[in-house]
C-alpha positions in Angstrom: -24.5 -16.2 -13.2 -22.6 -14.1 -15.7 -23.3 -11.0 -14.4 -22.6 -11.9 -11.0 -19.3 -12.6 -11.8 -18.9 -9.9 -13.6 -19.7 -7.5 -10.7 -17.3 -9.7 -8.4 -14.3 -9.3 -10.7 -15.1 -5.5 -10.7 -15.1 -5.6 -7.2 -12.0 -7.3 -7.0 -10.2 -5.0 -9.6 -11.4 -2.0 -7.5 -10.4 -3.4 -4.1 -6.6 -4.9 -6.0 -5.9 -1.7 -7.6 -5.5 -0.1 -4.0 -3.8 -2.6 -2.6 -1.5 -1.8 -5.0 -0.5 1.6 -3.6 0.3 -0.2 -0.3 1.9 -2.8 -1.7 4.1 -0.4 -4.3 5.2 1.5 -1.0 6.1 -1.9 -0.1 8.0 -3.3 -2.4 9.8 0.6 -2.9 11.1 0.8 0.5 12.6 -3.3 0.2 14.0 -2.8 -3.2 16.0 0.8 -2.4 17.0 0.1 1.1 16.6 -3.6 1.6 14.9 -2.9 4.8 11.7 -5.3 6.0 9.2 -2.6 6.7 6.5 -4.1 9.4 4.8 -1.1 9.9 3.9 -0.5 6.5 0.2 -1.5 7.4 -0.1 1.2 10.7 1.5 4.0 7.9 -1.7 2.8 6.2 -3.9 2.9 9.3 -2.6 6.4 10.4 -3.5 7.9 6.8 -7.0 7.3 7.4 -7.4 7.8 11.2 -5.8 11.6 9.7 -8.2 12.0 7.3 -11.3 11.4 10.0 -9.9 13.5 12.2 -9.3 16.0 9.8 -12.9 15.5 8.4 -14.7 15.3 11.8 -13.0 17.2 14.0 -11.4 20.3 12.4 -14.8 20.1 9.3 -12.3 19.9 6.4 -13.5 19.1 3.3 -12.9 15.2 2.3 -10.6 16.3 -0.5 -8.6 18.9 0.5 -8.4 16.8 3.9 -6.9 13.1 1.4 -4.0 16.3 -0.1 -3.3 17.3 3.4 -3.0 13.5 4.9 -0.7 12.7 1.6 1.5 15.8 2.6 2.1 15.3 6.2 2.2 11.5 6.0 4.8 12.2 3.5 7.0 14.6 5.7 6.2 11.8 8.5 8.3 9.4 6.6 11.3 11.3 6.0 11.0 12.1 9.3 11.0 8.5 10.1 13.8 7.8 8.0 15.9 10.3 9.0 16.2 9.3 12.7 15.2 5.4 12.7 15.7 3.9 9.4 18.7 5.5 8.1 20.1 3.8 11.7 19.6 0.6 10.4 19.4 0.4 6.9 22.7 -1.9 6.7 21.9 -4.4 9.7 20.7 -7.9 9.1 17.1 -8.6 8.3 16.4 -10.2 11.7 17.5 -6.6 13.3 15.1 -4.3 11.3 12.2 -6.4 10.8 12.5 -6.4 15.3 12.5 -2.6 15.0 9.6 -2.2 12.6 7.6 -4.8 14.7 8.3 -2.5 17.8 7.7 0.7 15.8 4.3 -0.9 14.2 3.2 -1.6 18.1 3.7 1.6 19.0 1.9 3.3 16.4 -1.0 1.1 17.2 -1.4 1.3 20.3 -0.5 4.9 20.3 -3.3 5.8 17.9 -5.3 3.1 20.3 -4.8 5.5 23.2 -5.7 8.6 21.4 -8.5 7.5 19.6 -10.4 4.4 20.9 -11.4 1.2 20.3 -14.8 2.1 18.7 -14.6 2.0 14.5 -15.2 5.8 13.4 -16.1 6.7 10.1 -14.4 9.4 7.5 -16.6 11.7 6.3 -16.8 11.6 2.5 -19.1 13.7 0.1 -20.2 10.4 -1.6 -23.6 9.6 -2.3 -24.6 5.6 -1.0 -26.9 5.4 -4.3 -25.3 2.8 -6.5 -24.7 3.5 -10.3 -25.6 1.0 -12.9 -23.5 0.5 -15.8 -25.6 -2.4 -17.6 -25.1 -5.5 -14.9 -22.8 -3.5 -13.4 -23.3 -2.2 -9.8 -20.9 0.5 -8.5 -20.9 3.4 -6.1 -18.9 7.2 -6.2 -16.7 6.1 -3.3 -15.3 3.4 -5.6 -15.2 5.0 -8.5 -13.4 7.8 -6.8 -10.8 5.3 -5.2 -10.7 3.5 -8.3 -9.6 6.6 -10.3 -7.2 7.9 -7.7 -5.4 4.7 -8.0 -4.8 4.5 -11.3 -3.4 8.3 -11.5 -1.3 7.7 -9.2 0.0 4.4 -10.6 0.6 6.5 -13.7 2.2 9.4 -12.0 4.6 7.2 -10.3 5.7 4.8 -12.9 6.3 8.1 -15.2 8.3 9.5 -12.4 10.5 6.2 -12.1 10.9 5.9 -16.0 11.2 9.0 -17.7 12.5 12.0 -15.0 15.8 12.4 -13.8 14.4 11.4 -10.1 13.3 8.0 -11.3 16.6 7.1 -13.1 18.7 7.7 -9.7 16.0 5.7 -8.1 16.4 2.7 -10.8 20.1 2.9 -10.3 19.7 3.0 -6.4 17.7 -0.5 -6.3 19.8 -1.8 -9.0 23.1 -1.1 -7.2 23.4 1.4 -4.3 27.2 1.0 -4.3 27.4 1.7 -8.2 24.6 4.8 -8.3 26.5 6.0 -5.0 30.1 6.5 -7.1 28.1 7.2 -10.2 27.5 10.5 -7.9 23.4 10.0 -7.2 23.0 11.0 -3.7 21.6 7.4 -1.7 20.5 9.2 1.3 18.5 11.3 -0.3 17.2 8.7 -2.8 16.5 7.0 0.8 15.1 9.2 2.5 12.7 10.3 -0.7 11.7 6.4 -1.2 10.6 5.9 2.3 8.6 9.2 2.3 6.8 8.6 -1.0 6.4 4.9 0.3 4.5 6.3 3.2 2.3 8.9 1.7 0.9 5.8 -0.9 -0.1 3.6 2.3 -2.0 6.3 4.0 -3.3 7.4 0.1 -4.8 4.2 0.3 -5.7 4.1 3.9 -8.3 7.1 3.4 -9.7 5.8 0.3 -10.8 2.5 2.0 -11.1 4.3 4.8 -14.1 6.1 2.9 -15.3 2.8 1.8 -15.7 1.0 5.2 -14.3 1.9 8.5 -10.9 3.0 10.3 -9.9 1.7 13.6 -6.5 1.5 15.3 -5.8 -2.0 14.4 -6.9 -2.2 10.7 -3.1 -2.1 9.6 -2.9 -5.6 10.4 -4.8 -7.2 7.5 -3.5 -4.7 4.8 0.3 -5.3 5.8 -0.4 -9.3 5.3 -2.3 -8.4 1.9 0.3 -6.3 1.4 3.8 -8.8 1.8 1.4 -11.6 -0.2 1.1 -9.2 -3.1 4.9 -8.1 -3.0 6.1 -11.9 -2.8 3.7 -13.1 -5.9 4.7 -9.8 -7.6 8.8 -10.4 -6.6 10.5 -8.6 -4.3 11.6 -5.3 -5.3 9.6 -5.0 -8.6 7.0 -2.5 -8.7 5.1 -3.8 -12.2 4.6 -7.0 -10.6 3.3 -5.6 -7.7 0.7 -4.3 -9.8 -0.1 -6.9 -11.0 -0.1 -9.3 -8.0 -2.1 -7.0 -6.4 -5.1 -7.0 -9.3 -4.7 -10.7 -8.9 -5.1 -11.1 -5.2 -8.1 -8.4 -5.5 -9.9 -10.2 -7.8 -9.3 -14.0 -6.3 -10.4 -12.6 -3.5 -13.7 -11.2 -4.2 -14.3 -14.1 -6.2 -13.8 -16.7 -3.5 -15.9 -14.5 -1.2 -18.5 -14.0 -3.4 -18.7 -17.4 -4.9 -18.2 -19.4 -2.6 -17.3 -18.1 1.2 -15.7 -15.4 2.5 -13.7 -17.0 5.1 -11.7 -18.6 2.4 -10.8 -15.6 0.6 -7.2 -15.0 2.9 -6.8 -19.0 2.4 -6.7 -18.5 -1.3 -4.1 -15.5 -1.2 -2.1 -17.8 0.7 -2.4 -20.9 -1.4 -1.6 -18.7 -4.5 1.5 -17.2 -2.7 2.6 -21.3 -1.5 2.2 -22.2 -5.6 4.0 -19.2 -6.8 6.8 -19.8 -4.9 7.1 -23.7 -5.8 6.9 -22.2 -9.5 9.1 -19.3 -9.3 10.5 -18.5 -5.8 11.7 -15.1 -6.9 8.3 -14.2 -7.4 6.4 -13.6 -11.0 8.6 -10.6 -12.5 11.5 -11.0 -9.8 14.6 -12.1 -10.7 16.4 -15.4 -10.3 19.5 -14.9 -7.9 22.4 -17.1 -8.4 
């Protein structure tokens, strides 16, 4: 009994770690430009449907296709800032979460149109043979996920904390107003957050892309995974959506394994309904007064 839960809290870790890229994106774009960002989950969806393209149709190879989807998905966003979200960065909540709902349906049923509604595949170099380490079951394609999450958690929380880029973003969620006259240029800072933000949900699109299927809708779960793990975690902080999301990823696969898998998005929710009787700001956010 040991060892099975063993391999489902493994499972858990490795599915939590990548929803941490979506939900770092997340929580980047809320805490810099205070914007409620409903198409987070079809940014996710349009990495992956770009990297089967990109694998099937034009025969790139899986990795150079995952740098390719992280570039353009990354110029996508600034693009996307530039001429919709800079437009409404200032108005009330109720106004932008409206536009991102209407941009999200678009982008859906956009990539709907184009694509299909049958579930494709990417085409990844990964062998389906399982490794063994001890109890331990685990396959390349995980691994590989597993290890391009955790760089890029690294890469990023260096880039906040110790380069010149990170403090003007720190000062930018802190106060935009006070980093704006301390002579850090907001818009840019903006526009950089909301493209970075982008390029981590399709990063994680094609790595679980890989792992199971992509199909036009897909960025529906992942945005609700997504806002659960950013609301344990505290809006705004990116630590604790780390953290949240490890949580969420391994409850999950627990509940599923041990006892049924249609309980599994209950239990996020229940843990999201205590957390915020607990601490309403979230686990690392911030009491407001």
């Amino acid at each position: 009994m040991l060892e099975i839960i063993l391999q489902y809290i493994v499972d858990g870790l490795m599915v939590g770690t990548t929803y941490a890229l979506v939900a770092m994106g997340l929580t980047m774009i809320f805490g810099m430009m205070d914007i409620i960002n409903f198409a987070h989950g079809e940014l996710y969806m349009i990495g992956a449907v770009l990297a089967y393209y990109l694998t099937s149709t034009l025969k790139l190879n899986f990795f150079l296709s995952l740098a390719v989807v992280v570039l353009l998905t990354f110029a996508f966003g600034a693009f996307l800032e530039r001429i919709l979200m800079r437009r409404i960065r200032n108005a009330p909540h109720a106004m932008t979460a409206a536009v991102t709902i209407g941009l999200s349906m678009f982008l859906a049923n956009f990539v709907y149109f184009v694509m299909g509604p049958v579930p494709q595949s990417i085409k990844a170099p990964f062998p389906l043979k399982a490794i063994f380490l001890g109890p331990i079951m685990l396959t390349q394609s995980r691994i590989f996920a597993a290890g391009v999450t955790i760089f890029t958690i690294i890469a990023t929380n260096y880039i906040i904390k110790h380069t010149k880029l990170g403090r003007a973003i720190r000062a930018t969620i802190q106060d935009h107003m006070a980093a704006s006259l301390a002579g850090v240029n907001t818009h840019k800072i903006y526009s950089f957050g909301f493209a970075y933000g982008t390029a981590l949900a399709a990063l994680a699109g094609v790595l679980l892309g890989a792992m199971f299927v992509v199909t036009p809708f897909m960025g529906e779960s992942m945005l609700g995974k997504a806002w659960i793990v950013v609301i344990v975690g505290g809006l705004g902080n990116i630590p604790g959506a780390i953290f949240a999301a490890v949580i969420i990823g391994v409850t999950e696969s627990l509940t599923a394994g041990l006892w049924n898998s249609s309980w599994a998005n209950m239990v996020s929710f229940i843990i999201v309904i205590i957390v915020l009787l607990i601490k309403p700001q979230g686990l690392f956010g911030k009491a407001t007064k």
